[in-house]
C-alpha atoms as one frame of an Amber mdcrd trajectory, in Angstrom:
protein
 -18.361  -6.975 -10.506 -20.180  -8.518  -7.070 -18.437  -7.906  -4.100 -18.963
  -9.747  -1.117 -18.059  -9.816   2.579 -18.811 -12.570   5.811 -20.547 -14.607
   4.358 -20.864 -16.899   0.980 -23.707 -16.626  -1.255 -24.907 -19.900  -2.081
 -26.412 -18.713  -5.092 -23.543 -17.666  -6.508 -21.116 -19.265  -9.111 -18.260
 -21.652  -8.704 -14.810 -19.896  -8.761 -11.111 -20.111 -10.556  -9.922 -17.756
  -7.366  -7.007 -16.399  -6.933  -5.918 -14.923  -3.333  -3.439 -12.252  -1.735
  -3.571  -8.552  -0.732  -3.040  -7.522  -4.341  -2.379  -3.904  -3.082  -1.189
  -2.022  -5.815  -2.407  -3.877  -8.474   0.786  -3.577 -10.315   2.444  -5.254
 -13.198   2.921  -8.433 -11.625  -0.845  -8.789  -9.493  -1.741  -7.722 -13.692
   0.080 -10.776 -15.513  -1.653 -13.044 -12.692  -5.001 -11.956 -12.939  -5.044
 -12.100 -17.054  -3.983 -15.513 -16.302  -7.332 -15.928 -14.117  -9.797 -14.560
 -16.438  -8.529 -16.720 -19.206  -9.039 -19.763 -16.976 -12.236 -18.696 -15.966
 -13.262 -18.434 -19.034 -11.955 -21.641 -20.690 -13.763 -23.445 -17.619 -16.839
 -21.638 -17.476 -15.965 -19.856 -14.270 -16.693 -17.045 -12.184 -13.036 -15.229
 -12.308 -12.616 -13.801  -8.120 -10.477 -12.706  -6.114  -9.902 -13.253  -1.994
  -8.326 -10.375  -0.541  -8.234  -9.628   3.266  -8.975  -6.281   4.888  -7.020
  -5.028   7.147  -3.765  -6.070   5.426  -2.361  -9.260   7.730   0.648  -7.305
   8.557  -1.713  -4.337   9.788  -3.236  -6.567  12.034   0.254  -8.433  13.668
   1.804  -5.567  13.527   0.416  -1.757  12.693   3.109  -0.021  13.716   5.493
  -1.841  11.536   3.193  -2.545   8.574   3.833  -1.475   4.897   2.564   1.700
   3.716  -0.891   1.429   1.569  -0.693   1.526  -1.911  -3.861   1.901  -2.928
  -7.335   2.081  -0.723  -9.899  -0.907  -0.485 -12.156   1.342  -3.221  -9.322
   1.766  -5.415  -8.051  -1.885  -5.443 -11.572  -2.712  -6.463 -11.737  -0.166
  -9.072  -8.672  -1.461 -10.665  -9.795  -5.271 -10.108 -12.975  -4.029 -11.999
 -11.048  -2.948 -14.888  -9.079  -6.241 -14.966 -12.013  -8.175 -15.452 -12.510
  -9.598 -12.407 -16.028 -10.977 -11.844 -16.216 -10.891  -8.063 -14.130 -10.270
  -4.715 -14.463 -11.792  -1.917 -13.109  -9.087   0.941 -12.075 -11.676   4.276
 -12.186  -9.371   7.299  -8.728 -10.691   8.463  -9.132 -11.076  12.556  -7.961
 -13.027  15.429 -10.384 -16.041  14.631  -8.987 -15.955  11.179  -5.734 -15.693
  11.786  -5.309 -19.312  13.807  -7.334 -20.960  10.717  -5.111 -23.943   9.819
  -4.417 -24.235   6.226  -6.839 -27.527   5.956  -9.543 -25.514   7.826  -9.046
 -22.424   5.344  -9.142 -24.613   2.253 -12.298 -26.310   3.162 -14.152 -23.770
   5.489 -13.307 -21.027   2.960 -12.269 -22.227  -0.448 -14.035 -24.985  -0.975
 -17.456 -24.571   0.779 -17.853 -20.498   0.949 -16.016 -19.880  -2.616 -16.987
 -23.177  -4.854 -13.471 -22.958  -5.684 -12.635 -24.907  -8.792  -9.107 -23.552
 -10.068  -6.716 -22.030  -7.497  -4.004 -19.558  -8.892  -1.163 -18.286  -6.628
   2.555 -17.094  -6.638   5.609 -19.544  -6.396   5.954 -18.120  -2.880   2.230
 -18.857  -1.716   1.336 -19.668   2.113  -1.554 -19.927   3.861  -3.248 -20.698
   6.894  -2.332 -20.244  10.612   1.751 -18.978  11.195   1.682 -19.558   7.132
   1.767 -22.846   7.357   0.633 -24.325   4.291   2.062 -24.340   1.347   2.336
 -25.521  -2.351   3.018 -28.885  -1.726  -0.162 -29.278   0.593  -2.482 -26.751
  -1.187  -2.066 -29.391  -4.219  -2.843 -32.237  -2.081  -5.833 -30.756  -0.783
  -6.835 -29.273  -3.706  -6.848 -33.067  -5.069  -9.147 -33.706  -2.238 -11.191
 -30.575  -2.526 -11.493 -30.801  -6.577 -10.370 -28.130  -7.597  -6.998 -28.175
  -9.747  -3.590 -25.730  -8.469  -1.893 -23.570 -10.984   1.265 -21.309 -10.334
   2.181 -18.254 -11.733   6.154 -17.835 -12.366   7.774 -14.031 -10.575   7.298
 -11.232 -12.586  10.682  -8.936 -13.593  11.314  -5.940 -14.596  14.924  -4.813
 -15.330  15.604  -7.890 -13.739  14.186  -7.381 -10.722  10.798  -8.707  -9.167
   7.813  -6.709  -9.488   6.247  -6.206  -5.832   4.659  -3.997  -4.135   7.181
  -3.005  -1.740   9.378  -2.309  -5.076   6.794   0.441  -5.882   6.378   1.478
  -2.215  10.852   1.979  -2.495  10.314   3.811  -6.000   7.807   6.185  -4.529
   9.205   6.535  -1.282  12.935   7.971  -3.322  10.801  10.262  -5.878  11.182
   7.984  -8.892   7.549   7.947 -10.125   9.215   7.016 -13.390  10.103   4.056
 -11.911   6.932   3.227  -9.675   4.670   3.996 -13.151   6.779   1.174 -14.625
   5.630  -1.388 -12.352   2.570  -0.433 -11.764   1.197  -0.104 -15.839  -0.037
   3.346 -14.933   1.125   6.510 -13.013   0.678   6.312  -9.171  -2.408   8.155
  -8.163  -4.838   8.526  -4.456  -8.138   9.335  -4.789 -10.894  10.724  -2.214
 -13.553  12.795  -1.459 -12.720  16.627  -1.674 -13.409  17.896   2.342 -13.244
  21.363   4.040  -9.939  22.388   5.218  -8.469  24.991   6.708  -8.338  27.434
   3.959  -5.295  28.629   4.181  -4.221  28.054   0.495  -7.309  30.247  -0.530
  -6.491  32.906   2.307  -2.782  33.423   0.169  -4.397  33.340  -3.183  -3.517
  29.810  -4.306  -6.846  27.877  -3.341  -6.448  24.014  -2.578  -9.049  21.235
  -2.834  -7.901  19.295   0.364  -8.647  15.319  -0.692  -9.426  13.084   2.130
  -6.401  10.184   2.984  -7.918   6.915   4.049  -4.623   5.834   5.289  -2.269
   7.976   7.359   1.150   6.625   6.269   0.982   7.675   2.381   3.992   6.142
   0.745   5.060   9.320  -0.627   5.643  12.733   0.184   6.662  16.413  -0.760
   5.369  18.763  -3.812   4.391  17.472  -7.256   3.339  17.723 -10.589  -0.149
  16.078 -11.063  -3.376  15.932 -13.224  -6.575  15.900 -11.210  -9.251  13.619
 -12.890 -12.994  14.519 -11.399 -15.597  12.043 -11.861 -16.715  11.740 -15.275
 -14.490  14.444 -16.446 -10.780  14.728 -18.219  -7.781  15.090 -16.217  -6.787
  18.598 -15.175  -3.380  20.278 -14.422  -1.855  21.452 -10.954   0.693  21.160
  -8.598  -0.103  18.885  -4.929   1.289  18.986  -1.533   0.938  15.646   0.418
   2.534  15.749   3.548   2.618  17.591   7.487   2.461  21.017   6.248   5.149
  21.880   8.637   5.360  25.741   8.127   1.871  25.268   9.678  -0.322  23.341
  12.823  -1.410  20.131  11.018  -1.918  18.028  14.074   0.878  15.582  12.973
  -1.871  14.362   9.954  -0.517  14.311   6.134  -2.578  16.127   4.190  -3.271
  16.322   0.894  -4.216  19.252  -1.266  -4.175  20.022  -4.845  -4.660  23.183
  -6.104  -5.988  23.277  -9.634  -4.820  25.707 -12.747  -7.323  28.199 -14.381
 -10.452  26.467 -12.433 -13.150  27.503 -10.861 -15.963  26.256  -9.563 -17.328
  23.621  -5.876 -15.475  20.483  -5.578 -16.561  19.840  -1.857 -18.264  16.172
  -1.842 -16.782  15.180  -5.369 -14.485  12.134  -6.002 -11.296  12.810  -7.131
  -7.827  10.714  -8.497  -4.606  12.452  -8.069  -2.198  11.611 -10.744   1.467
  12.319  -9.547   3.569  13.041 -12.707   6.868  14.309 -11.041   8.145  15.331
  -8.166   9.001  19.172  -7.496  10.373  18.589  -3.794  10.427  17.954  -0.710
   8.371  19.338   1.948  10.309  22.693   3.745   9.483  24.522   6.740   9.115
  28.700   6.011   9.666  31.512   8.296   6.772  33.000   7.498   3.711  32.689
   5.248   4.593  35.746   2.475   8.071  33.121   2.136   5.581  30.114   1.676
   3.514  31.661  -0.485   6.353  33.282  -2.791   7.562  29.340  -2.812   4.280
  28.014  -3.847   4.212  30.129  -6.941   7.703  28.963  -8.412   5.945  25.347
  -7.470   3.303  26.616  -9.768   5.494  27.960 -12.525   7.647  24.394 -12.399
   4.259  22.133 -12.244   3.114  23.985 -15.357   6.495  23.190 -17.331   6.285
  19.715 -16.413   2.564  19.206 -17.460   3.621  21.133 -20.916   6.388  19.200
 -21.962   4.345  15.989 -20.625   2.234  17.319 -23.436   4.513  17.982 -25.927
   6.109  14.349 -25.580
């Protein structure tokens, strides 16, 4: 996989691209980018992928912007496994923004990409106030050669697969739901930092997992398996939220404490895989309360991860 940001490489191959935020990566961004590869590969191409960073609607609008599925890392992990050749991460700014959809075909498809094949969703715009679309990215792409393709919606249930359909699932608890439109159960991964030690200072000791977003699209107590780099997943119960029996600076925070383990995990990489939801996040009176609730947390996590097992 190359990655590349600013500018274009001239020494690098023509494209069949493909372009949106793709955060998630789900069942949909999936169908769409098996679609590329075999494209790429019937033409000879390098299969990529334009994605912007921050998210356009973080940059209108932060306040009222969508809560991050996945990091920048993880969407190019998962683009990695997809067999995706290259990305092509557009810093998504002012100057950017008032591109007009001639400008961003030529200036960025067809000079800085090589673009040769062009896939995109029946809802596709693009350029400045999104004002291009399919009708005009197929008369340009006439112009530009390179040929337009269009992938159909993908359902589920009979509903579209999106992104904000996962972001609803996890926001509600229904990671049975979210892990059926995204392929895979939802998961955050990060690098384990110091905390405050509190979970060790009760007896239940917590690897706290860095956030690179502060809005995490869900919240409360769950079930998970822990996967360290280069090593099998392994069982425990997370909190990821305000910790509001205690000061946590208005911050979510997320911390996972791991069964029968022992050992450093400051400075390792580490995937959360949420399994099931336990409950919501409560404020306690007092810590002996809080820590008498984190062992039935315990007891449930380690039912759920059996019969997971067993199934």
């Amino acid at each position: 996989m190359t990655v590349t940001r600013g500018s274009f490489p001239a020494a690098l191959p023509a494209v069949a691209l493909t372009i949106g935020n793709f955060d998630g990566v789900h069942k949909g961004h999936q169908a769409m980018l098996a679609q590329l590869a075999a494209r790429a590969r019937a033409l000879r191409l390098a299969a990529c992928v334009l994605t912007f960073e921050p998210h356009p609607r973080e940059f209108f609008a932060p306040e009222a912007a969508p809560t991050r599925l996945t990091s920048l890392r993880e969407k190019i992990e998962l683009l990695t496994t997809l067999g995706m050749d290259r990305v092509h991460i557009q810093h998504f700014s002012g100057a950017f923004a008032k591109l007009s959809p001639e400008q961003f075909v030529a200036d960025i498809m067809v000079r800085g990409l090589r673009t040769r094949s062009v896939l995109v969703g029946e809802d596709f715009r693009f350029g400045a106030r999104r004002a291009g679309d399919l009708a005009l990215l197929r008369e340009l792409g006439a112009a530009g050669g390179f040929e337009v393709r269009v992938m159909p919606t993908v359902v589920h249930h009979e509903a579209r697969v999106s992104s904000s359909a996962v972001r609803d699932a996890l926001a509600a608890g229904d990671l049975e739901r979210a892990e059926a439109l995204l392929g895979r159960p939802y998961s955050i991964s990060g690098r384990v930092v110091h905390g405050s030690r509190l979970g060790s200072s009760i007896g239940c000791p917590t690897a706290n997992i860095m956030l690179q977003h502060n809005r995490p699209p869900l919240l409360g107590i769950y079930a998970v398996l822990a996967h360290l780099e280069g090593g099998e997943g392994r069982p425990g119960v997370a909190s990821l939220g305000f910790r509001p029996t205690v000061d946590s600076l208005g911050q979510p925070v997320l911390e996972v404490h791991l069964f029968d383990f022992s050992g450093d995990l400051y400075g390792r990489h580490v995937r959360v895989e949420f399994l099931k939801k336990l409950r919501d996040e409560a404020r306690f009176p007092d810590l002996e309360t809080l820590k008498a609730q984190i062992q039935r947390d315990c007891e449930a996590a380690r039912q759920v991860l059996m019969e997971t097992r067993n199934d």
